[in-house]
C-alpha positions as CSV (number, residue, x, y, z in Angstrom):
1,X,0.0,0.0,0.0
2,X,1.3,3.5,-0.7
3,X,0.1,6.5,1.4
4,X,0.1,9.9,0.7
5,X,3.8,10.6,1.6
6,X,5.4,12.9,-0.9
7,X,9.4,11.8,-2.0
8,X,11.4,14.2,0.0
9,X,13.6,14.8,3.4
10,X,12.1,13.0,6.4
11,X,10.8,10.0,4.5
12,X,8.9,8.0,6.6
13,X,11.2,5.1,6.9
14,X,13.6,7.8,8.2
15,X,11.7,8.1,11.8
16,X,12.6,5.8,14.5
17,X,11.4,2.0,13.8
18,X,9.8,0.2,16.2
19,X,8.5,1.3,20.0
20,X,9.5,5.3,21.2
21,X,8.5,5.9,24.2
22,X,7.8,10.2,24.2
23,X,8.5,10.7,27.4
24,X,4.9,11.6,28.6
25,X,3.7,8.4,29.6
26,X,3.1,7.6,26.2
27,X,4.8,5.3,23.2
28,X,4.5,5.7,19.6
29,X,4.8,2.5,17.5
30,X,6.3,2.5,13.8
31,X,6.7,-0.6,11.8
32,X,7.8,-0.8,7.7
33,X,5.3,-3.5,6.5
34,X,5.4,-3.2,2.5
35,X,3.9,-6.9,2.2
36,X,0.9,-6.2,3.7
37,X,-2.9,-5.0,3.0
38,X,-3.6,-4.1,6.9
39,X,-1.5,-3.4,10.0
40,X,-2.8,-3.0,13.3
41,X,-1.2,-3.2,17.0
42,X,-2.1,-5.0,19.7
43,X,-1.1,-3.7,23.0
44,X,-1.7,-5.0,26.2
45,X,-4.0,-7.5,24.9
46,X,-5.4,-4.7,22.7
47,X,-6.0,-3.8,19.4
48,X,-5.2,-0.3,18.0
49,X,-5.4,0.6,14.5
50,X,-2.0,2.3,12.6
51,X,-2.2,5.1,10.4
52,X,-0.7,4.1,6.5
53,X,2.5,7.2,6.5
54,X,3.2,5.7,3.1
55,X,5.8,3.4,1.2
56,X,4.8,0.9,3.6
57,X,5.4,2.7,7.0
58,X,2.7,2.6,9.2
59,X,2.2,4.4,12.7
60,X,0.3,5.4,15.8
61,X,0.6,6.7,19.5
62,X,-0.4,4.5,22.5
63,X,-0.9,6.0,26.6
64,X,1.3,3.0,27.5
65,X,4.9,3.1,28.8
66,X,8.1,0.9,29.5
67,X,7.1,-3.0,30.1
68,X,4.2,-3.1,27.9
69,X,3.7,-5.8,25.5
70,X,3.1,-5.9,22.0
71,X,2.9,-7.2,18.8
72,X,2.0,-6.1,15.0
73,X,-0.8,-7.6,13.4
74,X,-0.2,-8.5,9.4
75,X,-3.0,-9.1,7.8
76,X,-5.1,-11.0,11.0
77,X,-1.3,-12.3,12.2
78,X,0.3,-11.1,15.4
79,X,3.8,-10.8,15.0
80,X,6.8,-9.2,17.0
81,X,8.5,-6.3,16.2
82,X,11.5,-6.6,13.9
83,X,13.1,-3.4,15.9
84,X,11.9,-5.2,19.1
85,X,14.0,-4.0,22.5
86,X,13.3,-6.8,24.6
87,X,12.1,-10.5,23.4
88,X,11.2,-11.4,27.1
89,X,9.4,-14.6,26.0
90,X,11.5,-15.3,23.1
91,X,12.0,-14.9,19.5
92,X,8.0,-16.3,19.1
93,X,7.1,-13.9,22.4
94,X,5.3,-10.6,22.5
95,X,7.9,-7.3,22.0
96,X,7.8,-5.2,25.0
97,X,8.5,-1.3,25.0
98,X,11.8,-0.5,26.4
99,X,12.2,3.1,27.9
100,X,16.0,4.1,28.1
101,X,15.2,6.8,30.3
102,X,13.8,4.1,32.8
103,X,17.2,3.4,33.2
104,X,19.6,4.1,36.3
105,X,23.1,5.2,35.0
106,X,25.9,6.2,36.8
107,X,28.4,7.2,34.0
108,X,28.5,10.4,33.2
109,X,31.9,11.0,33.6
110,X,32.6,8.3,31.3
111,X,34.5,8.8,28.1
112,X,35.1,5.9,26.1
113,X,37.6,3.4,25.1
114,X,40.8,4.9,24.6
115,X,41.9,3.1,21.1
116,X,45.1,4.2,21.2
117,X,45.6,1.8,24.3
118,X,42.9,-0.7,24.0
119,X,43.2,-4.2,25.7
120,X,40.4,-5.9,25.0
121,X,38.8,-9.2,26.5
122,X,36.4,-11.4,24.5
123,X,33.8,-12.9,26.6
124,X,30.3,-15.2,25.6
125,X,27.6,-14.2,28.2
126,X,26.2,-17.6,28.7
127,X,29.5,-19.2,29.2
128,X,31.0,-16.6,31.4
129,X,30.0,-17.6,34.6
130,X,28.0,-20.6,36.4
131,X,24.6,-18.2,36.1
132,X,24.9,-16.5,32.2
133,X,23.7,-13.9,33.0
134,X,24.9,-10.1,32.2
135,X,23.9,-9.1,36.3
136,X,26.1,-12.8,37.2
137,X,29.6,-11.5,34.7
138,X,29.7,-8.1,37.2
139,X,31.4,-9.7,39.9
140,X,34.6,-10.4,37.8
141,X,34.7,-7.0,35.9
142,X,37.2,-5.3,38.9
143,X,39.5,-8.7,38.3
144,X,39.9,-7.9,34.5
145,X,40.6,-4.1,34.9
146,X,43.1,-4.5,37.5
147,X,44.3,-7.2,34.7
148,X,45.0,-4.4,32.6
149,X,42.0,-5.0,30.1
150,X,40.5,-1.8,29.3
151,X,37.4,-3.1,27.3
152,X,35.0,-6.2,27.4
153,X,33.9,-7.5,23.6
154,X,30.4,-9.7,24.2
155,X,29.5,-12.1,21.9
156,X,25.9,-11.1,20.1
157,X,23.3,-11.1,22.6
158,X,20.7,-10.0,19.6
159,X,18.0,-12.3,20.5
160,X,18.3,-15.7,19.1
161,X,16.5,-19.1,19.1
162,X,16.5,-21.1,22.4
163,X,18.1,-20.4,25.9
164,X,22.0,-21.4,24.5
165,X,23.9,-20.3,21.7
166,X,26.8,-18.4,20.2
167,X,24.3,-15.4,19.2
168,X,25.4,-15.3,15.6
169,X,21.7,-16.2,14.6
170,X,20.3,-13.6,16.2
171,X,16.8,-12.6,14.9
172,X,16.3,-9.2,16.8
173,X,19.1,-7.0,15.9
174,X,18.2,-4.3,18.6
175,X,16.9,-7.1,21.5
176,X,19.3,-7.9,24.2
177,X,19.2,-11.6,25.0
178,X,16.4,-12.3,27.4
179,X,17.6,-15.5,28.8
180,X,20.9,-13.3,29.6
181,X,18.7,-10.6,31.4
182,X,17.3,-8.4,28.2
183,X,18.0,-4.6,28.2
184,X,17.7,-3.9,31.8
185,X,20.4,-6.7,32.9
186,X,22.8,-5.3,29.9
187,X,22.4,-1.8,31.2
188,X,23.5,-3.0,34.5
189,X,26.7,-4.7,33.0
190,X,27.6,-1.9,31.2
191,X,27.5,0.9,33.7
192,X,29.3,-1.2,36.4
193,X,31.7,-2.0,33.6
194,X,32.6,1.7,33.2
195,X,32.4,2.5,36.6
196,X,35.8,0.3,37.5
197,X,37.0,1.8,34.3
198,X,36.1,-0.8,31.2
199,X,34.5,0.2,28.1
200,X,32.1,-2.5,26.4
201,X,32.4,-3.5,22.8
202,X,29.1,-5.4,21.7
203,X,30.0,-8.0,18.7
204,X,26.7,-7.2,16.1
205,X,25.9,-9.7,12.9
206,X,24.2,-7.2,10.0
207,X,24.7,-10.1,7.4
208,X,22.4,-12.4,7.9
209,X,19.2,-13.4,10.2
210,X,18.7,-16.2,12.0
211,X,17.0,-19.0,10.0
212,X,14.4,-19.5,12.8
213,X,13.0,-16.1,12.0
214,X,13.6,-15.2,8.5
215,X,9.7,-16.7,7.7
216,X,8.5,-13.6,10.3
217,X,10.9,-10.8,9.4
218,X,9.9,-11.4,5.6
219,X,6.3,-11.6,6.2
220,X,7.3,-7.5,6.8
221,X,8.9,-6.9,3.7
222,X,12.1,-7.9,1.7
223,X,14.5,-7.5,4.4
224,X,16.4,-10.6,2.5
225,X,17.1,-10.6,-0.7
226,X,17.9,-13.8,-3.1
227,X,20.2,-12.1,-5.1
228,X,23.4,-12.8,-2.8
229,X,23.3,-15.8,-0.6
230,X,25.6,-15.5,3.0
231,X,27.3,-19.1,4.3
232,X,24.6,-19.0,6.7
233,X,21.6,-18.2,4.2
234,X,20.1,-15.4,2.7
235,X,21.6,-11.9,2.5
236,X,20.0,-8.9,3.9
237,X,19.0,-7.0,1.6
238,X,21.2,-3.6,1.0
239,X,21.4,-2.7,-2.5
240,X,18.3,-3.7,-3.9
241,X,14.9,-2.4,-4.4
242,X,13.1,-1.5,-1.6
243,X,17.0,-1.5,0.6
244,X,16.5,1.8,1.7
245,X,14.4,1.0,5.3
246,X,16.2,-2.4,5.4
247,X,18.8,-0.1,5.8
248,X,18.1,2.3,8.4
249,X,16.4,-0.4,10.3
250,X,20.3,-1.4,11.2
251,X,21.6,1.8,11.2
252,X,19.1,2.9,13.7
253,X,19.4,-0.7,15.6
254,X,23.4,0.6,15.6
255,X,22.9,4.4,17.2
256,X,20.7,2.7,19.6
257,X,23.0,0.4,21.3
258,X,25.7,3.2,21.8
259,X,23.1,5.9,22.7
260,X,20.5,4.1,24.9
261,X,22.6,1.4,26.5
262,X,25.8,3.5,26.6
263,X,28.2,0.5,24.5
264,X,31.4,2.2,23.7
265,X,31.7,0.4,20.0
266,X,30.4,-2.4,18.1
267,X,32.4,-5.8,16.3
268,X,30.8,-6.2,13.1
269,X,31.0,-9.8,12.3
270,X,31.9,-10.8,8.9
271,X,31.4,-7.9,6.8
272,X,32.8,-9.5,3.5
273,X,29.4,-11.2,3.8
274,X,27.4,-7.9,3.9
275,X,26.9,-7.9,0.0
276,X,26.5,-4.1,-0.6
277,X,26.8,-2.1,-4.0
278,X,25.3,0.8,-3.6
279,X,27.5,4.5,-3.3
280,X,27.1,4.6,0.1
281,X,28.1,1.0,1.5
282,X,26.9,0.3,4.7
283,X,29.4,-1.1,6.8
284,X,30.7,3.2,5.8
285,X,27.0,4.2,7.0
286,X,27.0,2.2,10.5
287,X,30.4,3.3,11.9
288,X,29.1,7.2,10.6
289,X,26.2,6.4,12.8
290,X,28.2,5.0,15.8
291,X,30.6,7.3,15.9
292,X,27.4,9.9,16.0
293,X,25.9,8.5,18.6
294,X,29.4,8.3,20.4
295,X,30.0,12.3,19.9
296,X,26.8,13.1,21.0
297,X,27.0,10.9,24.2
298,X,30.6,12.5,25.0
299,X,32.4,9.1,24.7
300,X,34.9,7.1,22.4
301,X,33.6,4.8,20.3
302,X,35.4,1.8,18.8
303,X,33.9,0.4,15.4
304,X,36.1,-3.0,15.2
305,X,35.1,-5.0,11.8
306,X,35.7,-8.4,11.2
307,X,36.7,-9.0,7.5
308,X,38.0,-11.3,5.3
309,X,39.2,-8.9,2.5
310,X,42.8,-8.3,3.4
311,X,41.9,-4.4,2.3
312,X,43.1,-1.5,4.1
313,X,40.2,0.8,3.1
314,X,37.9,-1.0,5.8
315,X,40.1,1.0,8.4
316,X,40.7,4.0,6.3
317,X,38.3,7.4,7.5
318,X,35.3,7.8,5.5
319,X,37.2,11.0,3.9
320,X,40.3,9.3,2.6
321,X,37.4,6.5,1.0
322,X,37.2,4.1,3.1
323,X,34.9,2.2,5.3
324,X,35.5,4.3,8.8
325,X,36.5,1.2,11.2
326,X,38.1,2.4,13.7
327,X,39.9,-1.6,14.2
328,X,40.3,-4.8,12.2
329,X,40.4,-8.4,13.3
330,X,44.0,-9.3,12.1
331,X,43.6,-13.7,12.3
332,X,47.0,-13.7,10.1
333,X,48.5,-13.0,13.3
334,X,47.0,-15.8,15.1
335,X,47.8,-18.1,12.3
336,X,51.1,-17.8,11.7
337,X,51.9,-17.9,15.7
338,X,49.6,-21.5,15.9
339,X,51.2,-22.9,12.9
340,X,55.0,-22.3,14.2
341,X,53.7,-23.9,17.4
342,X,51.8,-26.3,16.4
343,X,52.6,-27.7,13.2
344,X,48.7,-27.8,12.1
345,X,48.4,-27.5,8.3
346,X,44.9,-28.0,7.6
347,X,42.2,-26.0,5.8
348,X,43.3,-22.2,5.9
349,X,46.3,-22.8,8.0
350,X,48.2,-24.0,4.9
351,X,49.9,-20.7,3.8
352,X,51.3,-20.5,7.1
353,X,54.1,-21.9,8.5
354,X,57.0,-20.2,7.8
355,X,59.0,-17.6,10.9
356,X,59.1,-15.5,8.2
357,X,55.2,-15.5,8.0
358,X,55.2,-14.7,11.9
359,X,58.1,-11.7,11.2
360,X,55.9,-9.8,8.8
361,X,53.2,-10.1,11.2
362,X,55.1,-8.3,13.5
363,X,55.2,-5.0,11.0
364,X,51.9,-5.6,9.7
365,X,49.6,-8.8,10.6
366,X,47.6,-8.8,7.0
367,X,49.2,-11.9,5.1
368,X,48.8,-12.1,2.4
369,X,48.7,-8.0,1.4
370,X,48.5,-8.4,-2.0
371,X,50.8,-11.0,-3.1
372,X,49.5,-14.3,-4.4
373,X,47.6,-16.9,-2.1
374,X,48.4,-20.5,-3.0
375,X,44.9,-20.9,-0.6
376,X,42.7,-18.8,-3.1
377,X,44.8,-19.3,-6.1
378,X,44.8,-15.7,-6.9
379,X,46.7,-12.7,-5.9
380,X,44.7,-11.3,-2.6
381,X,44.7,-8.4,-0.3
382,X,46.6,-4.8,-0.6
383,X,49.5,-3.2,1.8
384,X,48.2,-1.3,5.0
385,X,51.4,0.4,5.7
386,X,49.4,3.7,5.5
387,X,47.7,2.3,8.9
388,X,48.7,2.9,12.5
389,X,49.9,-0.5,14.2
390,X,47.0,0.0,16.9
391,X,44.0,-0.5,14.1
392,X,44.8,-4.2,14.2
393,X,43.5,-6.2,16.5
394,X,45.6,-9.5,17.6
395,X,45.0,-12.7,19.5
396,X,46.3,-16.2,20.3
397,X,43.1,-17.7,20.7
398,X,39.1,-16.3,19.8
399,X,35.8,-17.4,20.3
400,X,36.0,-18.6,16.5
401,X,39.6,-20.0,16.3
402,X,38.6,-22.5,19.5
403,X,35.6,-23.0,19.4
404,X,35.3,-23.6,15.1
405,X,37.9,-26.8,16.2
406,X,35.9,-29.9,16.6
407,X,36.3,-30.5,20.0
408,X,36.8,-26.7,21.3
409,X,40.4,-27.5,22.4
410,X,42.3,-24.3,23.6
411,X,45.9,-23.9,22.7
412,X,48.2,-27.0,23.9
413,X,49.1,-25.6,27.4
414,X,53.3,-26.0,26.9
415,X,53.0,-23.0,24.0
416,X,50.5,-20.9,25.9
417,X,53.3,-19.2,27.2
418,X,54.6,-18.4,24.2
419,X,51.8,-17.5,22.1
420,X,50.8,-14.7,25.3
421,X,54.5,-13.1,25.1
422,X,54.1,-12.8,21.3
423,X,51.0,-11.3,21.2
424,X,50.6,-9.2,24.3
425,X,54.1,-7.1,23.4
426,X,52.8,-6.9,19.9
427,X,52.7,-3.2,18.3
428,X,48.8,-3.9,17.7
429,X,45.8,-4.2,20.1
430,X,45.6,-7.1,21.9
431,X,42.5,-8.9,22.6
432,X,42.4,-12.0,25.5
433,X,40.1,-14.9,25.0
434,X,38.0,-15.4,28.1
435,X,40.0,-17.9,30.7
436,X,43.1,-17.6,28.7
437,X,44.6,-14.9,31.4
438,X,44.4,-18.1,34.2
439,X,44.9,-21.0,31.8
440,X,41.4,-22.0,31.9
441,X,41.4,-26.1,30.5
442,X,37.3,-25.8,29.8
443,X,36.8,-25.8,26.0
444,X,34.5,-23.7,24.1
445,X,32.6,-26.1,22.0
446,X,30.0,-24.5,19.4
447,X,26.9,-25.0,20.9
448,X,22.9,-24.2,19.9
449,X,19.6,-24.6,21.0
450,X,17.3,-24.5,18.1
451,X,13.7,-24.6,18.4
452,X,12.5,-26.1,15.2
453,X,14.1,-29.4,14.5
454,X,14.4,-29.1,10.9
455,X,17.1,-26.7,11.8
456,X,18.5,-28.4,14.9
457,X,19.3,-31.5,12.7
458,X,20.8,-29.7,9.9
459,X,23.2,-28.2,12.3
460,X,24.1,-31.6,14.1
461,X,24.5,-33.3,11.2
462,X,26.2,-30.3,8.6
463,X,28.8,-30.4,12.1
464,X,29.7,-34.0,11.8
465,X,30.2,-33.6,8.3
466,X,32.2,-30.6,8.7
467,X,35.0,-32.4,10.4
468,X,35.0,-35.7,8.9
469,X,38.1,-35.1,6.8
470,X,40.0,-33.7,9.1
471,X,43.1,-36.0,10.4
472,X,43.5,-34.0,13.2
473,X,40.2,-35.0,14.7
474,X,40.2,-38.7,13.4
475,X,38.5,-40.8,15.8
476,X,37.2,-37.3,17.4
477,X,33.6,-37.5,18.0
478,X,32.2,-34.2,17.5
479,X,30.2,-32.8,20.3
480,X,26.2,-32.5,19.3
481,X,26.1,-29.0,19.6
482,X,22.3,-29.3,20.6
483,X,22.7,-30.9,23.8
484,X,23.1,-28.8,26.7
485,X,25.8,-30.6,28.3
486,X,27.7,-29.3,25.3
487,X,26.8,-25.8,26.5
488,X,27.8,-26.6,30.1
489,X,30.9,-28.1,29.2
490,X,31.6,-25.0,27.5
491,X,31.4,-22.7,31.0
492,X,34.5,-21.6,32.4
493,X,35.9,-23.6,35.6
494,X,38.0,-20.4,37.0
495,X,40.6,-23.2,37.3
496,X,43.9,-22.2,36.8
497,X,47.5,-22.4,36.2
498,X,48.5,-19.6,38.7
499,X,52.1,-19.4,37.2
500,X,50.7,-18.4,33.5
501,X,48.3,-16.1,35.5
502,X,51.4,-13.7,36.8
503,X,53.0,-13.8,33.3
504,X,49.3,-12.3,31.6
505,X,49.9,-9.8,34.7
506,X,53.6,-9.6,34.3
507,X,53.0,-9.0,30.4
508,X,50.2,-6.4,30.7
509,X,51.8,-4.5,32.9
510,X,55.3,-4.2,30.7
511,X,53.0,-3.5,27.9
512,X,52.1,-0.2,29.5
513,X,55.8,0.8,30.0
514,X,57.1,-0.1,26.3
515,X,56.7,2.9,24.0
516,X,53.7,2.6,21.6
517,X,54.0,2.4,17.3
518,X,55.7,-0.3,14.9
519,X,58.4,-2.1,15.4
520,X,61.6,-0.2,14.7
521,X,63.5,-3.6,13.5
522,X,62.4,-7.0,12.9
523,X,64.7,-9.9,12.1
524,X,64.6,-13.7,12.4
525,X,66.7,-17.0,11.7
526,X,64.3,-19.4,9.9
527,X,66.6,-22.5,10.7
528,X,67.4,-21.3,14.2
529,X,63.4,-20.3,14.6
530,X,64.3,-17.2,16.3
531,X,62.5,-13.8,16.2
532,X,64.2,-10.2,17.1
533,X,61.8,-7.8,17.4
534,X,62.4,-4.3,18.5
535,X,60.3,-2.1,19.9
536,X,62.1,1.4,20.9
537,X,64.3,0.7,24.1
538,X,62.6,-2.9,24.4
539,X,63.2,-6.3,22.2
540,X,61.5,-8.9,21.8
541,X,63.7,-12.3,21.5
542,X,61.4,-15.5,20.8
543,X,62.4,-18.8,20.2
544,X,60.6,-20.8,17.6
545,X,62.4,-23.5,17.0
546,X,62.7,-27.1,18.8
547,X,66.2,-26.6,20.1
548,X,68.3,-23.8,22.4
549,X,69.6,-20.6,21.0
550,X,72.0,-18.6,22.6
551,X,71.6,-15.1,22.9
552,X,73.7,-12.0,23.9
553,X,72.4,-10.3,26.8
554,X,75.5,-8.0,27.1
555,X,74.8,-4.5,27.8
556,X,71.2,-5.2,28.5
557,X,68.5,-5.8,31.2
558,X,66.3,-8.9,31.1
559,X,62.7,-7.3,31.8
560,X,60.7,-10.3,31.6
561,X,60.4,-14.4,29.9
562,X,58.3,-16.9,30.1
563,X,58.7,-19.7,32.9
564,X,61.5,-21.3,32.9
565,X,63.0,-19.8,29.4
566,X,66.9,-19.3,30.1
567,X,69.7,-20.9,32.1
568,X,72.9,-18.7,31.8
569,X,75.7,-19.6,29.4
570,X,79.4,-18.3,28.8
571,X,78.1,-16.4,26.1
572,X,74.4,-15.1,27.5
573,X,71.4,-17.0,28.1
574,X,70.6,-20.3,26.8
575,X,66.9,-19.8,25.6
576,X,65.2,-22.6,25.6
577,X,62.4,-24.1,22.8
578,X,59.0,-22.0,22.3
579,X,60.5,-19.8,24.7
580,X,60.5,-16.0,25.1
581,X,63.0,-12.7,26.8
582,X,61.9,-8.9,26.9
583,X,65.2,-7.2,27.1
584,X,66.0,-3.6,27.3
């Protein structure tokens, strides 16, 4: 149906989607239904007709306030909101009308995450603590700022299917988890978190829905498209016809987390998947909005993208052309440091291998950077030279590079260690896997909890098959990622090694004394396996290899190693295999 809405400024898609309350005791409702002949809402268990604003946006004003439940009826069907707040009964469940200013916030002195000097700390909600819950994680946020962490990065808590899951098919972009506490319990978290002085990152997926609600969404309008298909299903729509409120019903879903529940940034997951042609791509469009909402707030926002492009023009500033990230994911990093250690060759690993893969890293973690890729078979990826070492973001272990393994293992604990020392003293940003600081044993298996069974056996069985041909999990039965002892084995123990514990603290604390920016040298021996990395008065002396090296330590201090990593010689320090010394 089209209204009387004239083509214009202030189209109607352009007002705020979903449930606003107006601060007078009173919400107004907005919903873009294109697909169908009547709309109504129902209420409180009543049933209010909408006004048509045209292209498909329709509207009206309700005397009810934060809590109330409601739905949009399609055509005689009640459905939820697809800019729904709060899912408290679950994807299926009523929406209920969420009230920022119902709120109770304590941080306005708060600035932001300085990026400069980021630590971040990757953490799953559910998995977090015995409870899951967002109120249950306050308790350990004082432990990982006196860490030296200066941001949290939650996996998507965008409602999803079920009670358990990873949260990348959420359904409700704008709906904090209810089985995690919904909007109330995240507020909480947050404004604790920056009251002992951590920011909070909030991991968003914008290219794809859930499968268990893409039948409710579409019954809206074409918020999917057919013309690209994701790894995980349809596309959203972005470039097509009708795109333009698909679109601002994520930008707004974007602003709102950083204005209403105060997140200092957003991960976007996967954006190589966001399929996007138009002049104005959107990945461009959300970290505009973000940082927006950031300015306005008075804090520092961090847009951190995840992307599989190898292309410096994701963190370049929207006026030099580029996308406006603020951060990358750099996983070359993590790769060539697990291959080294490891020896694992499968799948994407292959490339890797080499020290000099991991001394490359060390000036700038994109491999390949527009060489060729014997992996793609095809030159990939351009230099990021032009970028500041803190845009990339580093780690030893993720929720992805754990738990995508078959069995969730964690790094082998004899290279833990090593893999820490690397990547904590690193010129980039690094970012902690949650346990990893204590040497927690508990794996992080990929778990779900799917509530249609057409899609709970597809993902069982598309896992199994996932892994069949792998050597390295031969005779490996893979969890059933449906069953909730899959999930519980998944929860951190808080069981420790105490010794790897003080070098995280040992590490984090150096880091803050070595002088930020690239490395001023970088050298290694590839039959010797060692690594020289210098970082202003500091280097960084790693030994790779799988026998002793000598090293000078003439002239110099020895700041900090990992247990156990030299015995003194005639001529220095005997380092010892996957092994690591700070000098200065």
């Amino acid at each position: 149906m089209t209204g009387p809405a004239v083509l214009g400024s202030g189209l109607p898609w352009e007002r705020p989607h979903g449930a606003t309350p107006t601060g007078d005791g009173r919400t107004s409702f907005r919903t873009w239904a294109p697909r169908a002949q009547q709309v109504a809402l129902e209420v409180d268990g009543r049933l209010q007709p909408m006004t048509d604003e045209g292209f498909g946006v329709h509207e009206v004003t309700v005397d009810v306030g934060h809590g109330a439940d409601y739905r949009f009826v399609l055509d005689g069907e009640a459905l939820p909101d697809p800019s729904s707040r709060w899912q408290p009964e679950g994807i299926r469940g009523p929406s209920r009308v969420v009230d920022p200013a119902a709120f109770a916030w304590t941080d306005e002195d708060w600035r932001g995450v300085d990026r400069e000097h980021a630590v971040l700390y990757e953490l799953h909600v559910g998995t977090f603590t015995a409870q899951g819950t967002f109120d249950a994680a306050i308790e350990h946020l004082a432990g990982l700022a006196e860490l030296g962490v200066t941001a949290i990065e939650i996996m998507p808590v965008a409602e999803f299917p079920g009670a358990r899951g990873w949260g990348y098919d959420g359904v409700f972009l704008s709906a904090a988890q209810s089985t995690y506490g919904g909007p109330e319990g995240l507020a909480r978290l947050v404004d604790a978190a920056h009251a002992v002085g951590l920011g909070v990152v909030l991991d968003v997926v914008y290219n794809h829905l859930g499968a268990s609600g893409v039948q409710a969404i579409e019954a809206f309008g074409p918020y999917l498209t057919d013309a690209h298909e994701t790894f995980w299903g349809k596309a959203v729509n972005y470039d097509a016809e009708d795109c333009d409120p698909v679109r601002e019903w994520v930008l707004q879903s974007a602003e709102g987390w950083i204005r209403d529940l105060h997140l200092d940034g957003l991960r976007l997951d996967a954006i190589h998947s966001i399929y996007d042609g138009s002049a104005r791509p959107l990945v461009g469009e959300v970290s505009r909005r973000a940082h927006a909402a950031g300015e306005a707030a008075g804090r520092e926002v961090l847009v951190v993208a995840e992307s599989g492009l190898n292309d410096p023009k994701v963190i370049r500033p929207l006026d030099q052309n580029g996308l406006g990230c603020d951060a990358v994911w750099a996983d070359d990093f993590h790769h060539a440091i697990r291959v080294l250690l490891t020896g694992e060759k499968e799948g994407y690993y292959a490339e890797f291998g080499a020290l000099a893969d991991l001394a490359k890293a060390f000036r700038r973690p994109v491999l390949p950077d527009g060489g060729y890729s014997t992996l793609r078979r095809k030159r990939f990826g351009a230099p990021h030279d032009d970028r500041p070492a803190h845009q990339f973001i580093v780690f030893d272990m993720n929720h992805d590079q754990v738990g995508n393994r078959a069995v969730g293992d964690r790094l082998p604990r004899e290279i833990r260690p090593l893999a820490a020392f690397l990547t904590l003293l690193s010129p980039f940003t690094p970012m902690l896997f949650q346990g990893e600081e204590y040497g927690e044993d508990a794996p992080f298996l990929f778990f779900t909890d799917h509530i249609d069974e057409e899609i709970a056996t597809a993902t069982r069985e598309g896992r199994r098959r996932e892994f069949a041909g792998f050597a390295a999990f031969a005779g490996e039965e893979v969890p059933d990622p449906q069953a909730e002892d899959t999930f519980l084995r998944s929860k951190l123990t808080r069981e420790g090694d105490p010794v790897l514990g003080a070098l995280y603290r040992d590490l984090l604390r150096v880091r803050r004394e070595i002088a930020p920016g690239d490395a001023t040298l970088v050298e290694h021996d590839e039959d010797a396996g060692l690594l020289r990395v210098e970082r202003g008065a500091h280097t960084i002396v790693a030994n790779l290899g799988d026998a002793p090296v000598v090293v000078s330590v003439d002239g110099v201090e020895v700041v900090l190693e990992t247990p156990g990593a030299t015995e003194p010689t005639e001529a220095g320090v005997s380092l010892a295999p996957h092994a690591g010394i700070l000098l200065r």
